[in-house]
C-alpha positions as CSV (number, residue, x, y, z in Angstrom):
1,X,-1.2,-107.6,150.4
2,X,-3.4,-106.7,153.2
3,X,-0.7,-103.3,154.3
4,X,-1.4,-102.2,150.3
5,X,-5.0,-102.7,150.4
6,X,-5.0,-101.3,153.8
7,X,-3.4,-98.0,152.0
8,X,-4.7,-98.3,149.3
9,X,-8.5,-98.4,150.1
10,X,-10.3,-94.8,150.3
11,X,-14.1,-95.3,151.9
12,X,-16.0,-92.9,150.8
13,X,-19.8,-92.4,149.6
14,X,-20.8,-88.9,148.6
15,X,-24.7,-88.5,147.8
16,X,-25.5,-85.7,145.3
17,X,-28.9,-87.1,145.5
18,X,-30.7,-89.8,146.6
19,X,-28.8,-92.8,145.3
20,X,-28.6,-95.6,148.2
21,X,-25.2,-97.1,147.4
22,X,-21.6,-97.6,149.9
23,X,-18.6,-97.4,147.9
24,X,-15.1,-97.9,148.2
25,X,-11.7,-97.0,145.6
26,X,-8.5,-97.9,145.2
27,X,-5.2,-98.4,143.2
28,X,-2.8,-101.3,142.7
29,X,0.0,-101.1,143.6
30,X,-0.9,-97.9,145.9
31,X,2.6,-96.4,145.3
32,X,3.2,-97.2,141.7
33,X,6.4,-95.6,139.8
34,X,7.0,-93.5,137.3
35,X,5.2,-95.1,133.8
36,X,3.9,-98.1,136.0
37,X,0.4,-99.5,135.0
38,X,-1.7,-99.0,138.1
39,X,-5.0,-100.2,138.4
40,X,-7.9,-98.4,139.4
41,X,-11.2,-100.2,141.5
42,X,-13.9,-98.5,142.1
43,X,-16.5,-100.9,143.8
44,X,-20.3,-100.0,144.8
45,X,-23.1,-102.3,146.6
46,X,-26.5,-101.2,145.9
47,X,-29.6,-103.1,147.3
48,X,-31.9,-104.4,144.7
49,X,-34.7,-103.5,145.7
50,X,-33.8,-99.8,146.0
51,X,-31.5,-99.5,142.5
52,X,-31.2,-101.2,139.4
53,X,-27.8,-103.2,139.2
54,X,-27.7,-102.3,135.5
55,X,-28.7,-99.1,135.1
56,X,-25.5,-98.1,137.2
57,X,-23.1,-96.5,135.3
58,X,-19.9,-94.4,135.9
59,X,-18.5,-91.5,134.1
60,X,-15.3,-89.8,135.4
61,X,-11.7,-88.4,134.4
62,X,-8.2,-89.6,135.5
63,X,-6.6,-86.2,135.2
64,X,-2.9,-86.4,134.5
65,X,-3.1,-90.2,134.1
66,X,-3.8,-92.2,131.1
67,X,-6.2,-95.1,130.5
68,X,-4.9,-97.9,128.9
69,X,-8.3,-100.0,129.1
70,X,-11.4,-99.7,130.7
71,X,-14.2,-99.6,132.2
72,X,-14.4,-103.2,133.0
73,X,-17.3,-103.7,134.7
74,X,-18.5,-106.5,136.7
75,X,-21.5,-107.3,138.8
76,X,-21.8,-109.7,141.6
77,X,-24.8,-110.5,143.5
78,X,-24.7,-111.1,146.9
79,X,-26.8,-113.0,149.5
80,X,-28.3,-110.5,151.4
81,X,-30.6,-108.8,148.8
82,X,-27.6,-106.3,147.4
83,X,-25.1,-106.4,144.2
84,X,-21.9,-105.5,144.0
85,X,-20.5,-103.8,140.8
86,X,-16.8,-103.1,140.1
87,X,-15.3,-100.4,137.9
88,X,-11.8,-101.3,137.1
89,X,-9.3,-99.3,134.8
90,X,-5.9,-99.7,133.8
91,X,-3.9,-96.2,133.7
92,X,-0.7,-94.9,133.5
93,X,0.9,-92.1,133.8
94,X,3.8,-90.9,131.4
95,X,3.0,-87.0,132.1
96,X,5.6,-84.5,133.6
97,X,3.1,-84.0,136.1
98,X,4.0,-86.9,137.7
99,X,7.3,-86.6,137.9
100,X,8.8,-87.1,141.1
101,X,10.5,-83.2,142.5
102,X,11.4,-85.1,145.0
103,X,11.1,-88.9,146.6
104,X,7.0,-89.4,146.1
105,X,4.4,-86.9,144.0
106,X,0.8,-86.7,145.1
107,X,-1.7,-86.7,142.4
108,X,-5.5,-85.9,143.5
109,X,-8.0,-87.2,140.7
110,X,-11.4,-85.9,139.9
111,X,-13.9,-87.7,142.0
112,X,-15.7,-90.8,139.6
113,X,-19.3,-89.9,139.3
114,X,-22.2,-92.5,139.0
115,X,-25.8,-92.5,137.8
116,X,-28.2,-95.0,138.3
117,X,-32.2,-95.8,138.1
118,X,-34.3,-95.9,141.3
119,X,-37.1,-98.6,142.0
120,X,-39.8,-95.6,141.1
121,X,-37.9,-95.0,137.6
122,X,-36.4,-91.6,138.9
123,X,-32.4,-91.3,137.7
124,X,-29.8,-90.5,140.6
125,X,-26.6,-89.9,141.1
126,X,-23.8,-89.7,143.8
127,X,-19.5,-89.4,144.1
128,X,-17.2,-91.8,144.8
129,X,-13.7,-89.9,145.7
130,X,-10.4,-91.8,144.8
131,X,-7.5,-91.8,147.0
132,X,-4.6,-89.6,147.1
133,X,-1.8,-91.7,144.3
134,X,1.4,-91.3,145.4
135,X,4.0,-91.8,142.4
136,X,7.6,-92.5,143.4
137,X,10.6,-91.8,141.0
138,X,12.4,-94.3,139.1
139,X,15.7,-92.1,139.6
140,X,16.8,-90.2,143.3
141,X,17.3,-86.6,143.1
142,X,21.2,-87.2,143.7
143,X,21.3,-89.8,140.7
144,X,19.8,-87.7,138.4
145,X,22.6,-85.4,139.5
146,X,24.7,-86.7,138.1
147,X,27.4,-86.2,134.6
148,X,26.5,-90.2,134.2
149,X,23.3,-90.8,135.5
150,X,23.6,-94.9,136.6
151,X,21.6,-96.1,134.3
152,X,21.2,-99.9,134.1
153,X,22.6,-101.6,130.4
154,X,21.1,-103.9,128.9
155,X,24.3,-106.3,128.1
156,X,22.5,-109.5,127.3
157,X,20.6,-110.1,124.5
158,X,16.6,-111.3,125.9
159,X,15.8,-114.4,125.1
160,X,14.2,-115.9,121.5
161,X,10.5,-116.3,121.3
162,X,8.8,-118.1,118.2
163,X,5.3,-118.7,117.6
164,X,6.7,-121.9,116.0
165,X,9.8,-123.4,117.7
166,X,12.5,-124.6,115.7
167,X,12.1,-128.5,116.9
168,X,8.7,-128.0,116.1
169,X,9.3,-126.4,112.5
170,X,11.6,-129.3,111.5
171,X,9.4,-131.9,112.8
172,X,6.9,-130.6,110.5
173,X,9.1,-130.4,107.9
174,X,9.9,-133.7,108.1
175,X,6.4,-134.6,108.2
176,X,5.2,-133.1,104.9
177,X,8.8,-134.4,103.3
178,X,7.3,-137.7,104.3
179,X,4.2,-137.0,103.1
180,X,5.4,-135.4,99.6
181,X,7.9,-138.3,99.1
182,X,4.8,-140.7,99.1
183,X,2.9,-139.4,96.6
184,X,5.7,-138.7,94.1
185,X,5.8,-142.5,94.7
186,X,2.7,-143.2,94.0
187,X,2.3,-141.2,91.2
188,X,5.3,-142.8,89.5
189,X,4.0,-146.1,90.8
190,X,0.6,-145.0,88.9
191,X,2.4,-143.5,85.9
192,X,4.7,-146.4,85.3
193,X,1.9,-149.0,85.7
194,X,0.0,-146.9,83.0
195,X,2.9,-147.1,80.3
196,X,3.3,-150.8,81.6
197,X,-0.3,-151.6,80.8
198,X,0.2,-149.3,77.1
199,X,3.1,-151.4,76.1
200,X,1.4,-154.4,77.2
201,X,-2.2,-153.4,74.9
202,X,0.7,-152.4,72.2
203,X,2.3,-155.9,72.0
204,X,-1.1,-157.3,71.8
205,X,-2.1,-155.5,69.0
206,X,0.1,-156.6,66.8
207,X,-0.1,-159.7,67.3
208,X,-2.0,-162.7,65.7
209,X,-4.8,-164.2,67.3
210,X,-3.1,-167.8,67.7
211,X,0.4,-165.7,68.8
212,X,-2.2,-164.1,71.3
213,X,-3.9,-167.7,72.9
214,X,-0.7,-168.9,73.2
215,X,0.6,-166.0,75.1
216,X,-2.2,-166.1,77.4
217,X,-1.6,-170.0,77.7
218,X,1.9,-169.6,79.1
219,X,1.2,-166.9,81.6
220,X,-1.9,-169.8,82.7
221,X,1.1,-171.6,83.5
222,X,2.2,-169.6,86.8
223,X,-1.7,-169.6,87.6
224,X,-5.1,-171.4,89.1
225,X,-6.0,-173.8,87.4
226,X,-9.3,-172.3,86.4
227,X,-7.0,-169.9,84.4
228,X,-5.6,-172.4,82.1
229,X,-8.5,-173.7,81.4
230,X,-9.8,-170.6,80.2
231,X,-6.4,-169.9,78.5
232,X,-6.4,-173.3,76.9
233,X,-10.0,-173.4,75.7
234,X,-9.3,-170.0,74.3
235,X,-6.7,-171.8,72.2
236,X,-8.9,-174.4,71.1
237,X,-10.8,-172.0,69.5
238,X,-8.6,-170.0,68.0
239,X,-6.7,-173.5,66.4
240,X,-10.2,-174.2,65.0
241,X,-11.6,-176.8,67.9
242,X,-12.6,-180.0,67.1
243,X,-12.5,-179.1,63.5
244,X,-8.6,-179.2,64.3
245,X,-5.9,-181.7,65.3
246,X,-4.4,-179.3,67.6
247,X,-7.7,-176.9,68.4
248,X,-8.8,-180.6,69.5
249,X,-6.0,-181.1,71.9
250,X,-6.3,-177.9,73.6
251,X,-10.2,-177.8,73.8
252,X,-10.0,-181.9,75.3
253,X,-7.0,-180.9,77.8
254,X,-8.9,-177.6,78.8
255,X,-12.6,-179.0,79.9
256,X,-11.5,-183.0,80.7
257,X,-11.1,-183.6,84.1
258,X,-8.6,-183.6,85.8
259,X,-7.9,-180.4,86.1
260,X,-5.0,-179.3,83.6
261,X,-1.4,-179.0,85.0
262,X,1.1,-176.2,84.5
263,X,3.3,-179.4,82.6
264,X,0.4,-180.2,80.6
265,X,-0.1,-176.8,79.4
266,X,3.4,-176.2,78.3
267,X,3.3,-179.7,76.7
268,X,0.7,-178.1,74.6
269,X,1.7,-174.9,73.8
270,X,5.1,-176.4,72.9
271,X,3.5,-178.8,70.9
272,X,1.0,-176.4,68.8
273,X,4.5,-174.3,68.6
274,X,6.3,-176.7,66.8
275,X,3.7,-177.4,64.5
276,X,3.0,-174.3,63.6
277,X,6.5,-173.2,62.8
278,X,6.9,-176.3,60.7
């Protein structure tokens, strides 16, 4: 690193005018080849107190070459009163003018020319001179020669790339399978629990208000006791309460402690059963 920046670095500081600045360009790598992208530093240190950091600004050509990006530009302020600023560019150069004739081809640039504000407000402006760029063939004069040059084949295919990977794909996939499976289930559960509850509303409907106490009484069988109570008084009164033999028996058995059993409530039910068939 330090033999390219070594030959790579090019000190020099032209003044066209009163502009107080040192400066120093370069290029990386400092012996591209053919169609490489080099890149080009140009790097001044101005005192603060003499020049505006941000007012400096540079304005220059690349000849031959082409830029890809640029002027990046970044400023640096260092300790003993001065600031740094870099100009960096990316170019390239794809131009028959930089076609090797024979192992290397010198190409001399336009110097890069900056303008800048002094502490008294007046503009200046000085040179900074790039380096010679030697560009070095991809191909020797005796390979290019040649009936066949020898050019290297690409025999292998390059490898895959995927913004998202396969495993990651099918995970998802597997994910949102999940996810969609559980709310067709729930759904159905929903739907099916709807009809369940229709049907249900249905077979209530048509039937008689006794037919419908003692339904209620023997699903208060399976249940708290609190529950047949409330199904057996509910009997009671549809069997006419006190008024009645058997709305008696199921008002007594549903409010007299002890609490009613499961037994006693089919004892009931059986009985007002039977009597009403009769």
């Amino acid at each position: 690193m330090a033999a390219v920046i070594g030959a790579a670095t090019y000190l020099a500081a032209t003044l066209v005018s009163a502009l107080p600045l040192t400066s120093s360009a370069s290029f990386d790598p400092a012996t591209p080849n053919f169609a490489d992208r080099v890149t080009a530093t140009a790097t001044v240190v101005v005192d603060r107190g003499e020049v505006d950091p941000g007012s400096v600004h540079a304005v220059g050509g690349f000849g031959p070459l082409e830029v890809v990006s640029g002027p990046d530009v970044e400023r640096h302020d260092l300790a003993d009163g001065r600031t740094a600023i870099d100009f960096r560019w990316v170019v390239v150069c794809l131009d028959e003018d930089c076609v090797p004739a024979d192992a290397t081809r010198t190409i001399a640039l336009p110097p890069l020319r900056l303008s800048g504000t002094r502490d008294d407000g007046v503009r200046a402006s000085a040179v900074v001179r790039w380096p010679t760029l030697r560009i070095a063939g991809r191909v020797s004069p005796e390979e290019a020669g040649e009936a066949i040059p020898p050019l290297r084949r690409q025999s292998e295919l390059p490898e895959a790339s995927y913004r998202v990977t396969p495993d990651e794909l099918a995970s998802f996939l597997r994910i949102l399978a999940a996810v969609l499976l559980g709310a067709a289930v729930l759904i159905g559960a929903g739907v099916l629990l709807r009809t369940q509850r229709r049907r249900w509303e249905q077979r209530l409907a048509r039937l008689t208000p006794v037919e419908r106490a003692l339904l209620y009484a023997r699903e208060s069988e399976a249940r708290a006791p609190a529950d047949r109570r409330r199904a057996l008084g509910l009997l009671g009164r549809v069997l006419g309460g006190s008024e009645s033999a058997l709305g008696d028996e199921a008002s007594a058995l549903a409010w007299a402690p002890p609490e009613p059993s499961a037994e006693q409530v089919v004892s009931v039910v059986d009985h007002v059963e039977r009597e009403i068939v009769r």
